[in-house]
Backbone as CSV, one residue per row, in Angstrom:
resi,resn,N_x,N_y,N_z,CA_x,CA_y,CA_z,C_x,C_y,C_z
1,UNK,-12.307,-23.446,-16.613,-13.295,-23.028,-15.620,-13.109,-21.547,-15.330
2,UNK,-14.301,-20.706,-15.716,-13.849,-19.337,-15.309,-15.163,-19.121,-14.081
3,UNK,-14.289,-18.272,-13.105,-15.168,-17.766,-11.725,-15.388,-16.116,-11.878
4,UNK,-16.964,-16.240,-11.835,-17.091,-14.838,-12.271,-17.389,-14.597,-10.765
5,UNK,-17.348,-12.659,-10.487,-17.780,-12.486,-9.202,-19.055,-12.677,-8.300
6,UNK,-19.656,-12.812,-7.592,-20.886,-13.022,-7.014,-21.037,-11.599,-6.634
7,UNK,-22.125,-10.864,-6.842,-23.361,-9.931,-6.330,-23.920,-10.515,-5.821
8,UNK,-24.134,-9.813,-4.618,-25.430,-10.117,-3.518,-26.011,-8.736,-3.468
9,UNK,-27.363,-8.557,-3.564,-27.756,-7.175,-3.236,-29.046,-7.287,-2.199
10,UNK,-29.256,-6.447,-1.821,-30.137,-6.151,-0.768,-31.566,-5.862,-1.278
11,UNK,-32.687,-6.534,-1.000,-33.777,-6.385,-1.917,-34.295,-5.053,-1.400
12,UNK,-34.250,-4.914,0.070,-35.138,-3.983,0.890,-34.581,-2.640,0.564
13,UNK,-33.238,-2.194,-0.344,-33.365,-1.249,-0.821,-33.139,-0.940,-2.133
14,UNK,-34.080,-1.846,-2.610,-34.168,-1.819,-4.345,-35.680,-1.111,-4.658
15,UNK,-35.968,-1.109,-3.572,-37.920,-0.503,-3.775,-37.698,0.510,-2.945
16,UNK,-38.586,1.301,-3.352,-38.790,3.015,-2.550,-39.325,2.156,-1.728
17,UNK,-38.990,2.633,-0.035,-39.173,2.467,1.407,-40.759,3.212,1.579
18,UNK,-41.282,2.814,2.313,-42.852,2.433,3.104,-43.275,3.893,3.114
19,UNK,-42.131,4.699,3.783,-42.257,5.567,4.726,-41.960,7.189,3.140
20,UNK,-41.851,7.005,2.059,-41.385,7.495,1.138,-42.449,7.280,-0.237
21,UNK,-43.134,6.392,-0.360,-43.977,6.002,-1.010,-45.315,6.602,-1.290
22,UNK,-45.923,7.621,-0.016,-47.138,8.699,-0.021,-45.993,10.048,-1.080
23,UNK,-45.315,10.175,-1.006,-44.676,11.456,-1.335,-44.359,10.940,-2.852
24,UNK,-43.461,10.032,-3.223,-42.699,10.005,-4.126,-43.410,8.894,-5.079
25,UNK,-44.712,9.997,-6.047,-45.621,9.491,-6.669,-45.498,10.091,-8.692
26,UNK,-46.610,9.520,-9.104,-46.665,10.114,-10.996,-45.029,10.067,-11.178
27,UNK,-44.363,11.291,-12.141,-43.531,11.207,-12.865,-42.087,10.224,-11.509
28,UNK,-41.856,10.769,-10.840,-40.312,10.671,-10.183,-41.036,9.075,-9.870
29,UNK,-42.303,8.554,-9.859,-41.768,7.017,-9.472,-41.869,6.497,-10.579
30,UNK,-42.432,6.946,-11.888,-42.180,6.458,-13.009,-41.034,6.197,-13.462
31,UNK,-39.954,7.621,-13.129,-38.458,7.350,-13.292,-37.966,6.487,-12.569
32,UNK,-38.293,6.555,-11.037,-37.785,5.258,-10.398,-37.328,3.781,-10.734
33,UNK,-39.050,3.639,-11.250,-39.176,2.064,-11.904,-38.511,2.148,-12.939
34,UNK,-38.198,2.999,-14.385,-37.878,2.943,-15.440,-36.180,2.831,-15.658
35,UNK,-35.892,3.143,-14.022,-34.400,3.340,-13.618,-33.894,1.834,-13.199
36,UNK,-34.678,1.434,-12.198,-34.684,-0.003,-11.981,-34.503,-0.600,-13.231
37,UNK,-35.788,-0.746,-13.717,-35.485,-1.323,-15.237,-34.039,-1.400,-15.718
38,UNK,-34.002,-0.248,-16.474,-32.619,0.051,-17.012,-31.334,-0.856,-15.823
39,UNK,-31.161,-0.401,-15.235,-30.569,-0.817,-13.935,-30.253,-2.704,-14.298
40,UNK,-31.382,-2.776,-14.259,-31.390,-4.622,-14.334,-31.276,-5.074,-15.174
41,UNK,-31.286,-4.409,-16.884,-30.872,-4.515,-18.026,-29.470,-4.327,-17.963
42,UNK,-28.711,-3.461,-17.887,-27.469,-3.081,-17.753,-26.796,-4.404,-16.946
43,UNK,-27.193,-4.540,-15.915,-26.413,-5.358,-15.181,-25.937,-6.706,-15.665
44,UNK,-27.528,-7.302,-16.370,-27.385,-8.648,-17.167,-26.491,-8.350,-18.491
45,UNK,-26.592,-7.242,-19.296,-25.058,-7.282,-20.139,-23.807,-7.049,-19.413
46,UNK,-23.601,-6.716,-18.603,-22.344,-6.884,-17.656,-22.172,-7.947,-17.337
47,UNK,-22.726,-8.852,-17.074,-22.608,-10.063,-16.027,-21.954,-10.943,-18.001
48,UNK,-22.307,-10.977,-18.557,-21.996,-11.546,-19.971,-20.680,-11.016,-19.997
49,UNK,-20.522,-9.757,-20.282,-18.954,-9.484,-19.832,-18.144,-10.371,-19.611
50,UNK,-18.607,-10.083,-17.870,-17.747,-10.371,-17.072,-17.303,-11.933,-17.940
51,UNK,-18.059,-12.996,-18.123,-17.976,-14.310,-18.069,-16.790,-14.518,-19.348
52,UNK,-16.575,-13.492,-20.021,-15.958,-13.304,-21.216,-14.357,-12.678,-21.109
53,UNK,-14.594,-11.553,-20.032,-13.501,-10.902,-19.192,-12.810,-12.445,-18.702
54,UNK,-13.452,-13.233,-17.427,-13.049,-13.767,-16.890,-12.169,-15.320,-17.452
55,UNK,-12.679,-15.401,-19.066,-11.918,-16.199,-19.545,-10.077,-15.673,-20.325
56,UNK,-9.701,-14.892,-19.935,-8.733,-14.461,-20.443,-7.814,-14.751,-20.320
57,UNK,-7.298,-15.703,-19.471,-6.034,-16.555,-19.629,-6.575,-17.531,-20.825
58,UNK,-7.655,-18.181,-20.413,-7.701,-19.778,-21.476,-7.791,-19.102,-23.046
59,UNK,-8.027,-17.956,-23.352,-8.078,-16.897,-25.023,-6.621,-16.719,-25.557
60,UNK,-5.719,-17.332,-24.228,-4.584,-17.074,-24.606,-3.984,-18.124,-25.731
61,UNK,-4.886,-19.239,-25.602,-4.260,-20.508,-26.534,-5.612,-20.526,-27.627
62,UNK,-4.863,-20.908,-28.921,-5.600,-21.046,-30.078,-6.877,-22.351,-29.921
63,UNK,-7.752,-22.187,-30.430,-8.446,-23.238,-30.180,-8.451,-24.466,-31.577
64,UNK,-7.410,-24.270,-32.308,-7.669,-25.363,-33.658,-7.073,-26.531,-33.469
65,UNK,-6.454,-26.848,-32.368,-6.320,-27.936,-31.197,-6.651,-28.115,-30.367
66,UNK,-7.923,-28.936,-30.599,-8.799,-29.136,-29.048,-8.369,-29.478,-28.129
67,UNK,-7.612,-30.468,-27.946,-6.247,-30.954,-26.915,-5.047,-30.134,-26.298
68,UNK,-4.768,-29.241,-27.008,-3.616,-27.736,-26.808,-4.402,-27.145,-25.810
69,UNK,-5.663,-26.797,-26.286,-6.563,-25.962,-26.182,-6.890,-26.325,-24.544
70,UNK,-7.591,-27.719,-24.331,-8.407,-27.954,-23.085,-7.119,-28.012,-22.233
71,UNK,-5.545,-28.613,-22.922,-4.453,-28.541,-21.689,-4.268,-27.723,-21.099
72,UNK,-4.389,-26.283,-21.991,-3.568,-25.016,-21.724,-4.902,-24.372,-20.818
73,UNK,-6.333,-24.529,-20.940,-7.144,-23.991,-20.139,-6.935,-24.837,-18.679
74,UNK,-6.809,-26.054,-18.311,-6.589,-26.868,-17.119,-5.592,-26.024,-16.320
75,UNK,-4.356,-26.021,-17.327,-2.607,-25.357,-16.731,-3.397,-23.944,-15.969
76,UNK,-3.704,-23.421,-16.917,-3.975,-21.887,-16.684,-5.029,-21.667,-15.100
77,UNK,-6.126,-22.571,-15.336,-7.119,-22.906,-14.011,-6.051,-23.546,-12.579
78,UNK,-5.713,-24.296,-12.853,-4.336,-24.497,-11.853,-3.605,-23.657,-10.969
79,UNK,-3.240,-22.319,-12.059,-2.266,-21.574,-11.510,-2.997,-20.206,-11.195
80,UNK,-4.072,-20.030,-11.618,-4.521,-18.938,-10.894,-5.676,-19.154,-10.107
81,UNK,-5.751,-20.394,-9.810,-6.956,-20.404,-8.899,-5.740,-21.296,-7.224
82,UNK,-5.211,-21.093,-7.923,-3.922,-21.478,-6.843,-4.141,-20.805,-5.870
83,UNK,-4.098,-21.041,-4.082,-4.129,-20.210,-3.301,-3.161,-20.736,-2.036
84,UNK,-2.476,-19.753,-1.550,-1.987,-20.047,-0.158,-2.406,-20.051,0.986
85,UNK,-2.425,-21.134,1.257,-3.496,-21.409,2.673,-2.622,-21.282,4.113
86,UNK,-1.140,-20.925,4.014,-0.508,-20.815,5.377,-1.076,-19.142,5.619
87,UNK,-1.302,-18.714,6.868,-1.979,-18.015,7.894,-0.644,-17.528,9.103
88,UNK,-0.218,-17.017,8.487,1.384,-16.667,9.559,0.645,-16.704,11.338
89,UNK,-0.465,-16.041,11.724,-0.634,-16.431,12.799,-1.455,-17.451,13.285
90,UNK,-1.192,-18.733,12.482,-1.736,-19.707,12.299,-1.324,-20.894,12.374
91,UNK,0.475,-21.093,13.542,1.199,-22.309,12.768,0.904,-23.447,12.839
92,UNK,-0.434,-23.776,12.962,-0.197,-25.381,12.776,-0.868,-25.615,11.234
93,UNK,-1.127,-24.355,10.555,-1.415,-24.641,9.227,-0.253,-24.612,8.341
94,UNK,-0.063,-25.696,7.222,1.208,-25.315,6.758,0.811,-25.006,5.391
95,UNK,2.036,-24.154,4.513,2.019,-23.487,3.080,1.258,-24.628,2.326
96,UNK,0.234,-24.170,1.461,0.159,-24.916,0.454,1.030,-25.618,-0.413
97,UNK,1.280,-26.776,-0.460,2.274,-27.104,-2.284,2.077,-26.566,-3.102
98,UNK,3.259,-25.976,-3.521,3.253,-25.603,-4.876,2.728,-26.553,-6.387
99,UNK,2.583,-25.888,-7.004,2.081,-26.800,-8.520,3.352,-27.098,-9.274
100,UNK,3.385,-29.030,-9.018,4.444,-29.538,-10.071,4.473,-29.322,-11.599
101,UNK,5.877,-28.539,-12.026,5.898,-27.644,-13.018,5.415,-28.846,-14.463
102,UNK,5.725,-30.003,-14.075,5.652,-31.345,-15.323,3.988,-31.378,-15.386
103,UNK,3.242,-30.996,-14.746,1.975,-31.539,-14.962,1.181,-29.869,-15.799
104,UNK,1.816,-28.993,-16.153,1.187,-27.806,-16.692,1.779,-27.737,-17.987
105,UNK,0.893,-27.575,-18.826,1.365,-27.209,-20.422,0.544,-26.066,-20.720
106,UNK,1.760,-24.792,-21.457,0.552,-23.800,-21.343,1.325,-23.220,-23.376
107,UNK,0.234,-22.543,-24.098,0.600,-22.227,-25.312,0.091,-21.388,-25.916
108,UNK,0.420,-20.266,-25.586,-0.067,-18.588,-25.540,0.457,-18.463,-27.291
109,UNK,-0.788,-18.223,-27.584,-0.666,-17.356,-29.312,-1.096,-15.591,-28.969
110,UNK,-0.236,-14.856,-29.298,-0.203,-13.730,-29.193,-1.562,-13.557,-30.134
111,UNK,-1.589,-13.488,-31.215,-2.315,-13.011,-32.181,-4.126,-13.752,-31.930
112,UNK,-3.696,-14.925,-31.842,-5.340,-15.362,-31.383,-6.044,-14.120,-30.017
113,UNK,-5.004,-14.340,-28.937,-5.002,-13.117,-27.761,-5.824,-12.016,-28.225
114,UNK,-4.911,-11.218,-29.230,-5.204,-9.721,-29.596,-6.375,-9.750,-30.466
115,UNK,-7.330,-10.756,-31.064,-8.040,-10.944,-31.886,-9.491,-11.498,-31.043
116,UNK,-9.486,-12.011,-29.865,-10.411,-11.863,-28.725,-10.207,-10.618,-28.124
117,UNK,-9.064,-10.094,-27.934,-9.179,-8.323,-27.291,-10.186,-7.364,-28.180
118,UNK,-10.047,-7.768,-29.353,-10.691,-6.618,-30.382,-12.043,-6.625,-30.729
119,UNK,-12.454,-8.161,-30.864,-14.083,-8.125,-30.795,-14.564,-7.843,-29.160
120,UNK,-13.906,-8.353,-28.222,-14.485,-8.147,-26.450,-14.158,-6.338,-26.721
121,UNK,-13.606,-5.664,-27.215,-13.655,-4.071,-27.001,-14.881,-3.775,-27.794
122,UNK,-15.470,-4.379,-29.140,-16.229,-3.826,-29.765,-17.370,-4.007,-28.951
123,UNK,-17.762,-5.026,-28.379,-18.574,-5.593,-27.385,-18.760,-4.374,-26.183
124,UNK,-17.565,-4.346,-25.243,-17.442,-3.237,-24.357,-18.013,-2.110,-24.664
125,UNK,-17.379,-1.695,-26.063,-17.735,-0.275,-26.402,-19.339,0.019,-26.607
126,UNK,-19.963,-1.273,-27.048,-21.271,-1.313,-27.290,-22.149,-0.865,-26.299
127,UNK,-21.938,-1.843,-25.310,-22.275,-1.810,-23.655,-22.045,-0.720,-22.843
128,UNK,-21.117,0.165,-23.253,-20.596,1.335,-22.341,-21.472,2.663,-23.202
129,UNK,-21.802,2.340,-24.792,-22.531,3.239,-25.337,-24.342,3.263,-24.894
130,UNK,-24.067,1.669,-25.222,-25.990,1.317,-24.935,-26.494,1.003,-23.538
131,UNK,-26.260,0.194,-23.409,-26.861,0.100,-21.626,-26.491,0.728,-20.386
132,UNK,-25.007,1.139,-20.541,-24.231,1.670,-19.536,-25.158,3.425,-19.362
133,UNK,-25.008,3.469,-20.592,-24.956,5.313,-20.892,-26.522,5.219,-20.506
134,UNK,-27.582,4.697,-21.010,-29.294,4.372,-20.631,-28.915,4.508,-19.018
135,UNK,-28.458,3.874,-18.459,-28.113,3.675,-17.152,-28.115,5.137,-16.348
136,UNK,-27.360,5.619,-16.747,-26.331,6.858,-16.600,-27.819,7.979,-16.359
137,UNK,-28.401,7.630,-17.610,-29.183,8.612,-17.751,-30.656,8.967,-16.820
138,UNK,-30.814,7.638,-16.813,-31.689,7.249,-16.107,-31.789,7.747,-14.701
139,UNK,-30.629,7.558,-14.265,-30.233,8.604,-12.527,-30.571,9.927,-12.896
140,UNK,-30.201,10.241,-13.995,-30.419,11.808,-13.992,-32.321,12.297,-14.328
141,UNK,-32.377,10.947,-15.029,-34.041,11.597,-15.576,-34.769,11.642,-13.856
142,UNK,-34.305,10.540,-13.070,-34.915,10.289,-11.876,-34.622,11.881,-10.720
143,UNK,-33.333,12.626,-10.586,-32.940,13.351,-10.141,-33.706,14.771,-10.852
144,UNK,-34.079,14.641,-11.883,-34.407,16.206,-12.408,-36.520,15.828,-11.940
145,UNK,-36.954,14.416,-11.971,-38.048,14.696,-12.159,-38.053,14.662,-10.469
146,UNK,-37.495,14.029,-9.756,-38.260,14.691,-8.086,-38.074,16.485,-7.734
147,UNK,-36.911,17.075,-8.716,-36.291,18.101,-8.306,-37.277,18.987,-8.929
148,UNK,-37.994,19.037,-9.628,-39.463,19.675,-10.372,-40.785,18.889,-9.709
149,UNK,-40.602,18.291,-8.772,-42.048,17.528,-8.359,-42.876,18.018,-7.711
150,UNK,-42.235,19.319,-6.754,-42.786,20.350,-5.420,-43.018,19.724,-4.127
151,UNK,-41.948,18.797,-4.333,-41.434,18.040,-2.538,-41.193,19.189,-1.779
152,UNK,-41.616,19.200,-0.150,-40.960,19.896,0.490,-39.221,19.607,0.541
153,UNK,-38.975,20.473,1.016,-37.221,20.288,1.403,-37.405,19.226,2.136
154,UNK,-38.204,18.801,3.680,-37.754,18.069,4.097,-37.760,16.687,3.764
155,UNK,-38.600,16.638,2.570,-38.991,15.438,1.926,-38.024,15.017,0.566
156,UNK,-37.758,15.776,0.013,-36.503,15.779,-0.646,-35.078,15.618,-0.044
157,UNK,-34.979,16.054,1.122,-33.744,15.613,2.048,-34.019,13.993,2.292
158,UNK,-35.082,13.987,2.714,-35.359,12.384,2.897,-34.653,11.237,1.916
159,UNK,-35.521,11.487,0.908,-35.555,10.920,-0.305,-34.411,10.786,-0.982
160,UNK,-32.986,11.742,-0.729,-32.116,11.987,-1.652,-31.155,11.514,-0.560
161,UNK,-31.365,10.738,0.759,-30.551,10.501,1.521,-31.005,9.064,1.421
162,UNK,-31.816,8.199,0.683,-32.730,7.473,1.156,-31.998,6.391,-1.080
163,UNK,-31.949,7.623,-1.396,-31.507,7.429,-2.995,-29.898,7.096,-3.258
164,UNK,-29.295,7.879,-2.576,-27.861,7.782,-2.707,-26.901,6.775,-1.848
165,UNK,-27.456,6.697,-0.732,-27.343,5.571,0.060,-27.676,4.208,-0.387
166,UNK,-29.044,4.106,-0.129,-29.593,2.910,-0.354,-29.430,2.263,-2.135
167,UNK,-30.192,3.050,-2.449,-30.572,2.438,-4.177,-29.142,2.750,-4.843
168,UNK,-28.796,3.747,-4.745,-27.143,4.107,-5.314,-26.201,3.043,-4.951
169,UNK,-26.499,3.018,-3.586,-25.493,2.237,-2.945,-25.231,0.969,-3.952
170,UNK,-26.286,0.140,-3.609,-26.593,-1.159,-3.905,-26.017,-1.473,-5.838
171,UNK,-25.829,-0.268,-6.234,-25.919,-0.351,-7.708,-24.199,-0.079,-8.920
172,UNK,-23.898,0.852,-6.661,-22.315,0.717,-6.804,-21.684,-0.692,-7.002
173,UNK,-22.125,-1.476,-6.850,-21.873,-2.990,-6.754,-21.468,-3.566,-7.708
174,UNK,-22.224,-3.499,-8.940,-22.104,-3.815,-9.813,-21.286,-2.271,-11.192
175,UNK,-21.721,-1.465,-10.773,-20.726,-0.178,-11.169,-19.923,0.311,-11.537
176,UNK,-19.260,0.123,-10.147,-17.913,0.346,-9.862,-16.860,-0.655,-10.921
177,UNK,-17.287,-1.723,-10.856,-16.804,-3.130,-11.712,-16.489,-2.716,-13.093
178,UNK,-17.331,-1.967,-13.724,-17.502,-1.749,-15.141,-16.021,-1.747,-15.683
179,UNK,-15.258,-0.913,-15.421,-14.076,-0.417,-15.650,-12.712,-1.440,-15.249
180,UNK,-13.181,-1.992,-14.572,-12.449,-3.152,-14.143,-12.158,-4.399,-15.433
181,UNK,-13.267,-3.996,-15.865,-13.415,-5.162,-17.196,-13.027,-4.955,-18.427
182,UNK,-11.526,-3.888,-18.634,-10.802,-3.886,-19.547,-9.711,-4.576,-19.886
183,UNK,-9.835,-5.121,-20.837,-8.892,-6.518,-20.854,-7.533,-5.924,-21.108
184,UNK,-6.244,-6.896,-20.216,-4.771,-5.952,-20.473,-4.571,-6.655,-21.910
185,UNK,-3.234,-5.506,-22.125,-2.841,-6.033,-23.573,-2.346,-7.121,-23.185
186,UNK,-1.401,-7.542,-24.271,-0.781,-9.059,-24.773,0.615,-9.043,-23.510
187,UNK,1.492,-7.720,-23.605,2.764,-7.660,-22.696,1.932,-7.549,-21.376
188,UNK,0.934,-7.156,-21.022,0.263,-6.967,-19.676,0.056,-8.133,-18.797
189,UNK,-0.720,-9.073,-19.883,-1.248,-10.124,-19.369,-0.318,-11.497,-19.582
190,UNK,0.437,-10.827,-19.977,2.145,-12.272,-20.032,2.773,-12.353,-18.771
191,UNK,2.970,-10.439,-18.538,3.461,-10.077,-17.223,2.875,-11.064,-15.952
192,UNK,1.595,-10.699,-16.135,0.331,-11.650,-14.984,0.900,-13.064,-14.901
193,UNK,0.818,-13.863,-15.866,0.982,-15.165,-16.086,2.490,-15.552,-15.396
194,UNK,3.379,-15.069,-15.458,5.458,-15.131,-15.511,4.852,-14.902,-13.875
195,UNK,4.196,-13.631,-13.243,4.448,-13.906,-11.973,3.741,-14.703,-11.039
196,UNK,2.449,-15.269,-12.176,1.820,-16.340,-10.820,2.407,-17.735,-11.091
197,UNK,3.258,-17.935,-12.099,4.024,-19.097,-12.646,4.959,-18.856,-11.107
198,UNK,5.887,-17.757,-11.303,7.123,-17.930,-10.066,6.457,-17.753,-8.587
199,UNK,5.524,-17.819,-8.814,4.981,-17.247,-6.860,4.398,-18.688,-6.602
200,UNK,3.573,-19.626,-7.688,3.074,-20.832,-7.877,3.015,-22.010,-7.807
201,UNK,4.318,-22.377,-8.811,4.693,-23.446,-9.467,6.070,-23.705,-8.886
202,UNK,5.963,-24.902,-8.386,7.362,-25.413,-8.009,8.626,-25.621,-8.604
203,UNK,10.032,-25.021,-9.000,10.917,-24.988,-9.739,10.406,-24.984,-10.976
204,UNK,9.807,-23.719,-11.457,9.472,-22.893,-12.528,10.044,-22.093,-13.466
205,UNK,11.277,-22.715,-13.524,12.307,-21.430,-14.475,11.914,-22.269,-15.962
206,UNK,11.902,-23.733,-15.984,11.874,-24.177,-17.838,10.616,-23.587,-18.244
207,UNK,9.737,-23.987,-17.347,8.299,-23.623,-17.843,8.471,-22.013,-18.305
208,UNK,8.502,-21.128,-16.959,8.676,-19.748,-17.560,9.393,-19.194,-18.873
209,UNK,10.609,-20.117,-18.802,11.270,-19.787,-20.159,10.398,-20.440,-21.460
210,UNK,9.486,-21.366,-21.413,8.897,-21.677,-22.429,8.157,-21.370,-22.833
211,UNK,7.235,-20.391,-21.395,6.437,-19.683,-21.873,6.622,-18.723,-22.252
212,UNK,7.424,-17.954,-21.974,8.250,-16.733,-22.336,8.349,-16.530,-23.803
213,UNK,8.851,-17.900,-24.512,9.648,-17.955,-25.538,8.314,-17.631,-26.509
214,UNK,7.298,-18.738,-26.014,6.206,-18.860,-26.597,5.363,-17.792,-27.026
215,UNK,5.576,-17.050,-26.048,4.644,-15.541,-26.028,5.035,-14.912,-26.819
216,UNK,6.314,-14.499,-27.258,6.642,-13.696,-27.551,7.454,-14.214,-29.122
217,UNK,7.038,-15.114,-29.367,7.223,-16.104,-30.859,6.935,-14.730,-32.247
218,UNK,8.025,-14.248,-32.667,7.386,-13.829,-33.769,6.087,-14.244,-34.875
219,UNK,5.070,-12.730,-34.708,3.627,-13.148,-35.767,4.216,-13.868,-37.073
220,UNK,2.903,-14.527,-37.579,2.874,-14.840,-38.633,3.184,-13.388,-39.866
221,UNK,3.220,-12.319,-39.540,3.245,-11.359,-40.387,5.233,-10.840,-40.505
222,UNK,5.267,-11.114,-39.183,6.644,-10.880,-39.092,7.272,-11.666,-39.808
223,UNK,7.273,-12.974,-39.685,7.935,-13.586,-40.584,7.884,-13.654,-41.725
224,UNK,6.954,-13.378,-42.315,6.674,-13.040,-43.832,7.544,-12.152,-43.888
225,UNK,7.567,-10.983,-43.692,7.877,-9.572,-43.560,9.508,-9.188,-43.456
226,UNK,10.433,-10.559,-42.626,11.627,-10.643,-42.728,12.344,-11.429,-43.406
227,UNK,11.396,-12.453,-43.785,12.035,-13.546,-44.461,13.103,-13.269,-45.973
228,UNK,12.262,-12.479,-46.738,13.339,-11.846,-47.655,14.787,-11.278,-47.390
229,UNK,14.989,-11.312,-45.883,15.878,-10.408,-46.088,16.987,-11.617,-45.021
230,UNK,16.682,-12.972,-45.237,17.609,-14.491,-44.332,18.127,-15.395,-45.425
């Protein structure tokens, strides 16, 4: 089960305002809309991302065991959707239980890992070239065509307080995120796993050590690679 984030955005400042609409006409609302556009294109390849980002523990196990496979996604959903519900100024709530370490099986293939990292970057890179960068541009086509339109100042003060706020605002939302959605390497995201195992899971040292062991299992290349020499 992966939980992607929820956006909520504000409709009432996704459209040029009432009071802005006699002024901000021809080219700059053409850019407007064409920005929107873009805008709402961009976002829906992000949101795909994300859903792809957000599976990155369960990428950790090979899938040519469907059974390995659905255990190690359950284990993994378990422990990071794990939450502590004690409230220190709260005592009649008590700590959550921890997760009994016998009921989690988890079986991290390094190499399957790094082999979803490499197509999700080609993906990224795509998205950060094509829709992201359209995106990008789009603010600017919108910014150069009101700035040639022959707004008064005070109408351009309006408008550019009315742009950066509102419509900017709303777009930071989804934005800001972009960058967020770089997947850690293989030692990064082991790290992740070892500490929500010990913060988690109730008497967690076999498990950790198994996963440990597991993670870090010499590749199939390695062993080729040393075997001549045992």
């Amino acid at each position: 089960m992966a939980i992607t984030k929820t956006y909520i955005f504000d409709s009432t400042k996704l459209a040029i305002p009432i009071h802005l609409r006699t002024v901000i006409t021809g080219e700059p609302a053409a850019a407007f809309n064409h920005c929107r556009h873009v805008a709402s294109r961009a976002f829906r390849v992000l949101k795909r991302i994300e859903q792809c980002y957000a599976h990155r523990y369960t990428v950790m196990c090979s899938t040519t065991d469907r059974k390995k496979y659905r255990d190690h996604g359950t284990s993994m959903d378990r422990i990071m959707f794990w939450k502590e519900d004690h409230k220190p100024r709260n005592p009649t709530l008590a700590p959550s239980a921890k997760i009994p370490a016998e009921i989690l099986t988890l079986y991290p293939n390094r190499r399957v890992y790094e082999e979803f990292v490499r197509k999700y970057n080609r993906t990224f890179a795509d998205f950060i070239r094509g829709p992201y960068c359209l995106w990008r541009e789009s603010v600017r086509a919108v910014d150069r065509a009101v700035a040639r339109s022959g707004l008064s100042e005070m109408d351009q003060q309006e408008w550019k307080r009315w742009w950066h706020k509102a419509f900017l605002g709303e777009m930071s939302k989804w934005e800001d995120d972009v960058h967020r959605l770089v997947l850690p390497k293989w030692e990064v995201i082991v790290g992740e796993v070892c500490r929500a195992i010990r913060r988690r899971v109730e008497y967690p040292w076999a498990l950790l050590e198994e996963f440990w062991a597991a993670a870090w299992r010499p590749l199939e290349q390695d062993r080729v690679r040393y075997g001549s020499f045992i």
